[in-house]
TIFI-423744 format. One record per residue (C-alpha): residue number from 1; residue in three letters; x, y, z. Coordinates in Angstrom, 3 decimals. Layout:
N
REC     n   res          u          v          w
REC   NUM   Ala          X          Y          Z
...
This chain:
367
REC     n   res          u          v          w
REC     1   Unk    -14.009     -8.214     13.953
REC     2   Unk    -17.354     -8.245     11.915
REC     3   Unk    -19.497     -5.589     11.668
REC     4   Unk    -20.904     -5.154     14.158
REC     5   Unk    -25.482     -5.106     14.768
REC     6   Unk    -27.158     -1.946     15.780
REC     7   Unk    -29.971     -0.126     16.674
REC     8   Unk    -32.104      1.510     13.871
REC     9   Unk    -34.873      4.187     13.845
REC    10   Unk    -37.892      2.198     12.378
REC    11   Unk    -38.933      5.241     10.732
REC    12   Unk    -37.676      8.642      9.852
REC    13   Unk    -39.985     10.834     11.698
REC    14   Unk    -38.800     14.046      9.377
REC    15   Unk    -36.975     14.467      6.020
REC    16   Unk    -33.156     14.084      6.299
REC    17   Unk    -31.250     17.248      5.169
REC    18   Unk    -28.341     16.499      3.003
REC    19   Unk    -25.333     17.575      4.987
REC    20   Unk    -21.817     17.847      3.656
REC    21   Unk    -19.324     16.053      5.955
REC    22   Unk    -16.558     17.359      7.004
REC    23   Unk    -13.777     15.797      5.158
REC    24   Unk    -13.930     16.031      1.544
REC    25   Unk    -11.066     13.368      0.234
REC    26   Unk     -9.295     15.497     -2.808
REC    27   Unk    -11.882     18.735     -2.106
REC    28   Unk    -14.187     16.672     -3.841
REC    29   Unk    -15.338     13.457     -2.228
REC    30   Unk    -16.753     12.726      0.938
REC    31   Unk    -15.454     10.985      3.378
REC    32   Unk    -18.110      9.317      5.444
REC    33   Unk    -17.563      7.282      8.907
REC    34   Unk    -19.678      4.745     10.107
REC    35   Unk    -18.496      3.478     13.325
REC    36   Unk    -21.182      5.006     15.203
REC    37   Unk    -23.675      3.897     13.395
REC    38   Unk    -22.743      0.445     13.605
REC    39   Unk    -21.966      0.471     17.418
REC    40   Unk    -25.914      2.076     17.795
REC    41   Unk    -24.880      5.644     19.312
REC    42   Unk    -27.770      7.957     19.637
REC    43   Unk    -28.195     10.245     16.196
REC    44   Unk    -25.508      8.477     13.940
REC    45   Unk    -27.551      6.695     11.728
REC    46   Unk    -29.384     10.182     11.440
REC    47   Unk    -25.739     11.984     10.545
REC    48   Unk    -24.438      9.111      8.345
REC    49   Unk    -27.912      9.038      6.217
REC    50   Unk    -27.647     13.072      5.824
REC    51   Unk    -24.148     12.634      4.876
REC    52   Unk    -24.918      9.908      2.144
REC    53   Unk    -27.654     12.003      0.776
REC    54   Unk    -25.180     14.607     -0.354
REC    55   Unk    -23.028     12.056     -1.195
REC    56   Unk    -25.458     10.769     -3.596
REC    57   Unk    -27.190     13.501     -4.728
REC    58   Unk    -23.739     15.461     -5.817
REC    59   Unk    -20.763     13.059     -6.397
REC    60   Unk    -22.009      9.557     -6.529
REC    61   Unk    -19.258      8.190     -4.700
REC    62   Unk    -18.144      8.057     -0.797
REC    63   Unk    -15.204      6.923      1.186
REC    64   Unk    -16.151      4.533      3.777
REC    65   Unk    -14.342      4.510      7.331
REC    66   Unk    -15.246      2.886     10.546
REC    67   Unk    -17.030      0.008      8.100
REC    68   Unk    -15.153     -3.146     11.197
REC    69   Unk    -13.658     -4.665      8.250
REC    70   Unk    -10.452     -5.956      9.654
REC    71   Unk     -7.436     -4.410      7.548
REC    72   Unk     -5.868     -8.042      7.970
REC    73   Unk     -8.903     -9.605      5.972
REC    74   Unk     -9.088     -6.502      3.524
REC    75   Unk     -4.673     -7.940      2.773
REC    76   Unk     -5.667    -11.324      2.684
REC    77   Unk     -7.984    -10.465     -0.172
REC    78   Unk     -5.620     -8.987     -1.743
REC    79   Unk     -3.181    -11.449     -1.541
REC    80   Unk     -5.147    -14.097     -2.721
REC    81   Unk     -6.456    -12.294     -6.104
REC    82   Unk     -2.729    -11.867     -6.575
REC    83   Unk     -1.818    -15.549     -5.731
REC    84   Unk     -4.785    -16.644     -8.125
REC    85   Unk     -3.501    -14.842    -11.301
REC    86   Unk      0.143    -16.087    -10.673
REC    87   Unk     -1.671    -19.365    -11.270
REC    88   Unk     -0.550    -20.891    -14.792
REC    89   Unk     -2.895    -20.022    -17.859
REC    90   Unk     -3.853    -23.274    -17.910
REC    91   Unk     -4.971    -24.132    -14.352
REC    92   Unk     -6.830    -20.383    -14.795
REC    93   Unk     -8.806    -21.951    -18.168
REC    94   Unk     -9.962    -24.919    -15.715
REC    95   Unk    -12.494    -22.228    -14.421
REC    96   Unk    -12.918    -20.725    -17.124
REC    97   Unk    -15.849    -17.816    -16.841
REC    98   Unk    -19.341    -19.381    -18.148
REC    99   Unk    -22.952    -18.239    -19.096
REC   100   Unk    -23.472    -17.131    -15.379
REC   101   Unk    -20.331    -14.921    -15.387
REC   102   Unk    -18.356    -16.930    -12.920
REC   103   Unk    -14.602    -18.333    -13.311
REC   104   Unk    -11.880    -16.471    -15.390
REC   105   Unk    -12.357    -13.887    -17.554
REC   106   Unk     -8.686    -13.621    -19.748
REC   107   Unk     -8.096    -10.777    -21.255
REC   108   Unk    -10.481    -10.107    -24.404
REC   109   Unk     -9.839    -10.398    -27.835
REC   110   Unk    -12.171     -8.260    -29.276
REC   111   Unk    -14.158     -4.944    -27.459
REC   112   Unk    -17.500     -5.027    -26.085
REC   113   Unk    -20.293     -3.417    -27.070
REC   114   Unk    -19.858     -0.204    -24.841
REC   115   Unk    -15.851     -0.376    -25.182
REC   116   Unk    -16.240     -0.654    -28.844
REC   117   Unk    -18.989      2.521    -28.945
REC   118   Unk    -16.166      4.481    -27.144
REC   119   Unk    -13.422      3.562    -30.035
REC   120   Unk    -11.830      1.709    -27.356
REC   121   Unk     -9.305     -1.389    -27.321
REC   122   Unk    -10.634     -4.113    -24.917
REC   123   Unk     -9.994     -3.769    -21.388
REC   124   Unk     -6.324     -4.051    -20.665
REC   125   Unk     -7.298     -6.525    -17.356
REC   126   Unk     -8.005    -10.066    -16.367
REC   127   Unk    -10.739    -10.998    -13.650
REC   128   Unk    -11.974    -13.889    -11.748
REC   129   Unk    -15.626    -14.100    -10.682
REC   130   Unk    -17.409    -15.458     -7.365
REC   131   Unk    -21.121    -15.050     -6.454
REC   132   Unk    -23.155    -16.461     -3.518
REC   133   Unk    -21.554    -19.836     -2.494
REC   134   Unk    -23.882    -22.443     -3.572
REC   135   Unk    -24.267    -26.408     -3.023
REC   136   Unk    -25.008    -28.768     -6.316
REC   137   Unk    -28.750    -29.077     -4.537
REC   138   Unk    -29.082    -25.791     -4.469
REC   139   Unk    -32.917    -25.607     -6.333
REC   140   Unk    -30.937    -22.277     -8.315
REC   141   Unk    -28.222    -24.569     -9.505
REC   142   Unk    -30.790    -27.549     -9.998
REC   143   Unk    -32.569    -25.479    -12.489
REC   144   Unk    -29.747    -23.838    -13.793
REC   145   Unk    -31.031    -20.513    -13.088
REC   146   Unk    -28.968    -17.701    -14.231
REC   147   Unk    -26.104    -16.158    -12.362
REC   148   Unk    -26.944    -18.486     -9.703
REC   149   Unk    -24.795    -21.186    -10.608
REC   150   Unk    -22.081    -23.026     -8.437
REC   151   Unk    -18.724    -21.290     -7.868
REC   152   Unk    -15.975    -22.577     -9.951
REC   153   Unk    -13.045    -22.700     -7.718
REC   154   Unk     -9.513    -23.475     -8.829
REC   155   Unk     -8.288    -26.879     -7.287
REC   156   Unk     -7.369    -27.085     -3.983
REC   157   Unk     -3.492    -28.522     -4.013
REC   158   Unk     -2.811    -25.634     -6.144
REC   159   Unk     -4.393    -22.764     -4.442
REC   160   Unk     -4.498    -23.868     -0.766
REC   161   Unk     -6.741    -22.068      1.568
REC   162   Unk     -8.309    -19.894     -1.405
REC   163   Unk    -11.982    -20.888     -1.321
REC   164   Unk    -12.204    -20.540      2.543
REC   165   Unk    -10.276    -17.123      2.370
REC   166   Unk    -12.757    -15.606      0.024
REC   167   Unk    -16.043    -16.809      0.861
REC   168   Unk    -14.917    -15.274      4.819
REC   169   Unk    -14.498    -12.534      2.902
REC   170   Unk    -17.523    -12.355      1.250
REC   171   Unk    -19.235    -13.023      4.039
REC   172   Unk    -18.085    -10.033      6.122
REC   173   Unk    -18.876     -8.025      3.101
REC   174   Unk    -22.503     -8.843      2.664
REC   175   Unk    -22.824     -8.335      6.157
REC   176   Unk    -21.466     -4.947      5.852
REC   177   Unk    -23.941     -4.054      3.219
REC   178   Unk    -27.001     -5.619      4.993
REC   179   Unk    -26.334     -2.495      7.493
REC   180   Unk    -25.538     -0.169      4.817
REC   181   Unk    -28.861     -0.123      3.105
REC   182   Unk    -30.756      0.879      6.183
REC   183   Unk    -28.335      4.419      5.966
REC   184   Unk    -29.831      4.467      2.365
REC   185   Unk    -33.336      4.023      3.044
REC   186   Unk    -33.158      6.386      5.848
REC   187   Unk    -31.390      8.812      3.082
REC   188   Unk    -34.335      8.631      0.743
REC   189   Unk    -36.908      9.665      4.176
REC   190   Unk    -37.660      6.047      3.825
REC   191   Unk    -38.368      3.770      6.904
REC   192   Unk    -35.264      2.381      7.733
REC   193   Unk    -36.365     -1.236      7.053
REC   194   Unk    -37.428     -0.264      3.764
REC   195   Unk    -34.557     -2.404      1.465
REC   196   Unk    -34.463     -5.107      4.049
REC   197   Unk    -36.571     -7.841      1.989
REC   198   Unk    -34.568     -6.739     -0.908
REC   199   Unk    -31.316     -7.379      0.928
REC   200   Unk    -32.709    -10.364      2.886
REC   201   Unk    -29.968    -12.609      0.903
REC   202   Unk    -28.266    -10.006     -1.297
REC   203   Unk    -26.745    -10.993     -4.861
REC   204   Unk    -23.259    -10.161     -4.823
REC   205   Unk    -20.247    -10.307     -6.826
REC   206   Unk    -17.083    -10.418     -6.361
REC   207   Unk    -14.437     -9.772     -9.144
REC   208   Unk    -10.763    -10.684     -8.720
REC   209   Unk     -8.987     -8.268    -11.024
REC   210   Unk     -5.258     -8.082    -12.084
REC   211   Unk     -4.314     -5.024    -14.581
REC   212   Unk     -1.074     -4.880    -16.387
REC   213   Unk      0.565     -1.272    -16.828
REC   214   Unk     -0.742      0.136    -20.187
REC   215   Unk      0.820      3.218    -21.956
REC   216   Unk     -0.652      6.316    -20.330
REC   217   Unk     -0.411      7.998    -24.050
REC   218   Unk     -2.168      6.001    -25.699
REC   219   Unk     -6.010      6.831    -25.632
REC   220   Unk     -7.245      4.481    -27.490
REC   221   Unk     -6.531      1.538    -24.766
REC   222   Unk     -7.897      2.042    -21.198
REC   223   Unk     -7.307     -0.559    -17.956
REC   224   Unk    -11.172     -0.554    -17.298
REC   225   Unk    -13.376      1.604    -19.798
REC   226   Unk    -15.555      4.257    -19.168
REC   227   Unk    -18.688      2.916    -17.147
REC   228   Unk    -20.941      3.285    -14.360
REC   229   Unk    -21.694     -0.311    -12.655
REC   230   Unk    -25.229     -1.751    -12.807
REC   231   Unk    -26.321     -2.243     -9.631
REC   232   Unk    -27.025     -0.908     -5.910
REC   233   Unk    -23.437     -0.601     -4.469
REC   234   Unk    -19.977     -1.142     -5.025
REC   235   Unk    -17.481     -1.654     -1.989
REC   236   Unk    -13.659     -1.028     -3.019
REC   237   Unk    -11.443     -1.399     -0.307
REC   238   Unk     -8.244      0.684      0.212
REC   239   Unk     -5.835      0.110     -2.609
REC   240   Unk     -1.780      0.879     -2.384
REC   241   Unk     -1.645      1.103     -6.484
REC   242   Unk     -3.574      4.342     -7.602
REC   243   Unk     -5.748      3.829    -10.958
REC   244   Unk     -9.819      4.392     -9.918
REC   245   Unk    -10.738      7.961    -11.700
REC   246   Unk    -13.986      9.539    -10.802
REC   247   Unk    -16.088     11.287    -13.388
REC   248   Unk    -16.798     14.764    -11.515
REC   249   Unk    -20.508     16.401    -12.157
REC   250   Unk    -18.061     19.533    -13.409
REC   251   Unk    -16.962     17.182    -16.105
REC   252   Unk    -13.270     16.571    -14.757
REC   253   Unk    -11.741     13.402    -14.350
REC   254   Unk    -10.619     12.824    -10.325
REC   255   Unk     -8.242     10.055     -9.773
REC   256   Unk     -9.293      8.514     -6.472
REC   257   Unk     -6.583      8.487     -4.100
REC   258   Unk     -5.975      5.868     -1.507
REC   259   Unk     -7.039      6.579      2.228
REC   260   Unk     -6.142      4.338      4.591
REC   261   Unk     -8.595      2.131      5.971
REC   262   Unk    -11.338      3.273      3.532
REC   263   Unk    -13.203      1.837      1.085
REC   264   Unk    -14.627      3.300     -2.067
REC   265   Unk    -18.226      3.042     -2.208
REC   266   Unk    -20.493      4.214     -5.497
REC   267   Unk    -23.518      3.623     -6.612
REC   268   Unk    -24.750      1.479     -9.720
REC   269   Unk    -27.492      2.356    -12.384
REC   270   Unk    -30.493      0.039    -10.641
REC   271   Unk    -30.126      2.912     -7.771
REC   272   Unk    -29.926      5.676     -9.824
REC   273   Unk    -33.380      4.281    -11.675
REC   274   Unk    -34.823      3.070     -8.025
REC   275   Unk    -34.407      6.691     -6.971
REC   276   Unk    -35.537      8.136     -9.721
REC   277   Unk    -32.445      9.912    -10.693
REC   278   Unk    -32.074     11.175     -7.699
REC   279   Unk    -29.052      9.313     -6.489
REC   280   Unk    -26.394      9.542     -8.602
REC   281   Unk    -24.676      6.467    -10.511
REC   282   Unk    -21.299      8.459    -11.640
REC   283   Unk    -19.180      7.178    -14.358
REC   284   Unk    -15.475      5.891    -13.537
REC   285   Unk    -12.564      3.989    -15.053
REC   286   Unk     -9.421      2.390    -14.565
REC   287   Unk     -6.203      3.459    -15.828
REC   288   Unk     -2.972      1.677    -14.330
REC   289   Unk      0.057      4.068    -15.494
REC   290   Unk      2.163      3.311    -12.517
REC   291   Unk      4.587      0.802    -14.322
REC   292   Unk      3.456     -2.423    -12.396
REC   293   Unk      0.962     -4.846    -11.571
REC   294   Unk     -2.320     -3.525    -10.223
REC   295   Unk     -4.929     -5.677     -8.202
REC   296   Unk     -8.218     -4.411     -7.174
REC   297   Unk    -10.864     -7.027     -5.384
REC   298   Unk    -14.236     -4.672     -5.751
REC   299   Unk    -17.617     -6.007     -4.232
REC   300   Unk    -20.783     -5.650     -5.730
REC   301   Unk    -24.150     -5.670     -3.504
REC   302   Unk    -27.659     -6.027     -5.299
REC   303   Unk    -30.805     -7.012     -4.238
REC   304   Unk    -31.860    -10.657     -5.169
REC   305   Unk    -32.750    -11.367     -8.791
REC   306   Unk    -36.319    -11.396     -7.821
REC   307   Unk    -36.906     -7.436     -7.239
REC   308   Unk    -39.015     -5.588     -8.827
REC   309   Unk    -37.166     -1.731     -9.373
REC   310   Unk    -40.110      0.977     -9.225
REC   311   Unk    -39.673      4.286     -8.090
REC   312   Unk    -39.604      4.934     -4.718
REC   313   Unk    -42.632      6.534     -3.189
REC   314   Unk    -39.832      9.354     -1.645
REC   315   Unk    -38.506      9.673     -4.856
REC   316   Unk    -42.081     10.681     -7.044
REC   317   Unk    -44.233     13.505     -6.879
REC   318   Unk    -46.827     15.046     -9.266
REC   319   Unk    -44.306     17.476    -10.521
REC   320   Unk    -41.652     14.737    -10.513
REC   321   Unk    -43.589     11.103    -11.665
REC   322   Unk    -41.481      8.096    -12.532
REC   323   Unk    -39.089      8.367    -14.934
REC   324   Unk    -38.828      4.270    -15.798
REC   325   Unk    -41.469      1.206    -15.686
REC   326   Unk    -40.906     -1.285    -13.108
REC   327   Unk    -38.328     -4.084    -14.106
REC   328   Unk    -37.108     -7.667    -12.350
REC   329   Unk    -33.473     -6.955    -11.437
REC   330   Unk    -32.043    -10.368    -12.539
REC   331   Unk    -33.317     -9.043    -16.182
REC   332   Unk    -31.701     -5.707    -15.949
REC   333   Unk    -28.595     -7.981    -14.602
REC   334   Unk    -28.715    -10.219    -17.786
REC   335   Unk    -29.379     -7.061    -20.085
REC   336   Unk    -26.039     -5.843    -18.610
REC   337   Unk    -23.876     -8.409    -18.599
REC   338   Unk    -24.596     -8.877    -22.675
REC   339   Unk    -23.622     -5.358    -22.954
REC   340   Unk    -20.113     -5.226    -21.306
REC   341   Unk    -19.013     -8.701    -21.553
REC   342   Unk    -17.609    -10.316    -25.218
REC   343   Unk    -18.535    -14.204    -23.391
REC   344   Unk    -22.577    -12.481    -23.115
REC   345   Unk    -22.841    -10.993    -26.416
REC   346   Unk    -24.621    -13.741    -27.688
REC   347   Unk    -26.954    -14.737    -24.942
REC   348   Unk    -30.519    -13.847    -25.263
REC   349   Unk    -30.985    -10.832    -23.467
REC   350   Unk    -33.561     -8.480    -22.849
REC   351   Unk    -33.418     -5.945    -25.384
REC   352   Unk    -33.309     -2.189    -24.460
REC   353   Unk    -36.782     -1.562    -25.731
REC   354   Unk    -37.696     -4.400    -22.997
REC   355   Unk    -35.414     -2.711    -20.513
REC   356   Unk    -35.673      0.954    -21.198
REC   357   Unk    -32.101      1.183    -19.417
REC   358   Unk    -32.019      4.993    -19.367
REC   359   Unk    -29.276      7.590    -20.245
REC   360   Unk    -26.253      6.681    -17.320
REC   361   Unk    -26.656      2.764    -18.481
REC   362   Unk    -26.310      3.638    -22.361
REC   363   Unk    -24.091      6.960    -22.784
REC   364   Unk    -20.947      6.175    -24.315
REC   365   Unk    -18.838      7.856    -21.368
REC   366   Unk    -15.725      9.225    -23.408
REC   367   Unk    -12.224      9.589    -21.662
């Protein structure tokens, strides 16, 4: 079943008091349930957008229930990120990840800039990349504009069913998040409608991970470094093999547990900077000590390239004036992506001067 439409307020008519729901997953993270919202019953949007303001403003992550992503779609993803990187090496290199960060991503050689700031050993994972399915007349592909390039898909006869598994995915996802962002406007005692151009055709990511066990003694080697993600929101869904930890505000690290039927939602840097800080994008990393394979299929939802980030007009006052100029996103994207990725190092980028990325994009988050 998709998600299904609903009913929004056009407008908040009053601030929106940050309200701590009732379920804190590990005493610590809140749990937040959506179903209401999404059927249109009277005063849920209301309750979910005061619950995502605490979520925000003190953890910077949420679980997610009552999202109408069927579990059976949620498996098939899965299944198919595992059935991708049991693919031979060689079939993998075929679609091999490119300028626009789509394909496969092997295991790197040498560390990153931020994974190399931290004294770390590259990323102990492999990943496959999909964005917004695209045809070759696409006027973005025809101009080879980046990160809006064709998907490269592994052939057919060896992968049957793949490419139609995943882009149904994908689809259900960005539909997901199309309603989300109208909880996060109304969070900010924004109109409701206020992300909706923004979100009008999202950029989103998806990224295929598999993560071999690493030693759990060994600090200098980590599944997934120390980050916090780039953009507006980040969709986990339920995972049977523990390995997400949480950077608590206290300083602690959290490992996430599972919770069925909920996805892990956090924020990215580009909300932390539209909200002027006030919506928190919290560190986290991956580290996959339970002595197998791990999988993890997370979704990343951003507005289109084309946005210009400035402050929200909830999130200024005199006291409190904008903290960061006004950027495009897709160069904050491509500023990024030359940051964490060893295949980006060497394409021009904005610099940080150009970006002025802030202190959650550039502190070297130590484990």
């Amino acid at each position: 079943m998709q998600p299904q439409s609903s009913t929004v307020p056009p407008s908040v008519a009053a601030p929106i008091a940050a309200i701590a729901p009732q379920t804190m997953i590990g005493g610590e993270i809140p749990l937040i349930d959506v179903s209401g919202f999404l059927a249109g019953t009277p005063g849920a949007a209301e309750r979910a957008a005061a619950e995502l303001r605490y979520a925000f403003e003190n953890v910077g992550f949420y679980y997610l229930a009552g999202h109408g992503v069927p579990q059976t779609l949620i498996d098939v993803a899965y299944a198919e990120a595992a059935r991708f990187h049991a693919l031979p090496m060689d079939k993998k290199l075929e679609v091999r990840v490119d300028e626009h960060n789509i394909g496969y991503m092997p295991i790197p050689q040498k560390a990153p800039p931020n994974a190399a700031a931290q004294g770390k050993k590259p990323s102990q994972n492999e990943a496959y990349f999909l964005r917004r399915e695209k045809t070759p007349d696409h006027p973005d592909v025809v101009s080879n504009r980046r990160f809006h390039a064709m998907n490269k898909w592994p052939d057919e006869t060896a992968i049957p069913g793949f490419r139609t598994n995943m882009v149904a995915y994908m689809t259900t996802l960005e539909a997901l998040c199309r309603r989300l962002v109208q909880l996060y406007a109304m969070a900010l005692d924004l109109p409701a409608t206020w992300f909706d151009e923004s979100f009008a055709e999202p950029h989103m990511i998806l990224r295929m991970s598999r993560y071999p066990a690493i030693d759990g003694a060994d600090d200098s080697v980590a599944s997934l470094v120390p980050h916090t993600d780039s953009g507006f929101m980040t969709l986990l869904p339920p995972n049977k093999v523990q390995g997400l930890e949480i950077l608590l505000p206290d300083g602690r690290w959290m490992a996430a547990p599972s919770v069925e039927g909920a996805f892990v939602v956090n924020g990215g840097d580009i909300l932390h900077r539209w909200t002027n800080e006030r919506f928190l994008s919290t560190p986290h990393r991956v580290r996959n000590v339970s002595g197998g394979l791990r999988y993890a299929v997370p979704f990343f939802c951003d507005p289109n390239h084309d946005t210009i980030i400035e402050c929200a007009p909830s999130c200024q006052t005199a006291e409190r004036p904008a903290k960061y100029p006004p950027i495009k996103f897709g160069d904050y994207a491509l500023w990024f992506a030359a940051q964490r990725y060893e295949h980006m190092a060497k394409v021009q980028a904005p610099s940080d001067a150009d970006v002025t990325p802030g202190e959650r994009a550039t502190s070297r988050w130590q484990s």
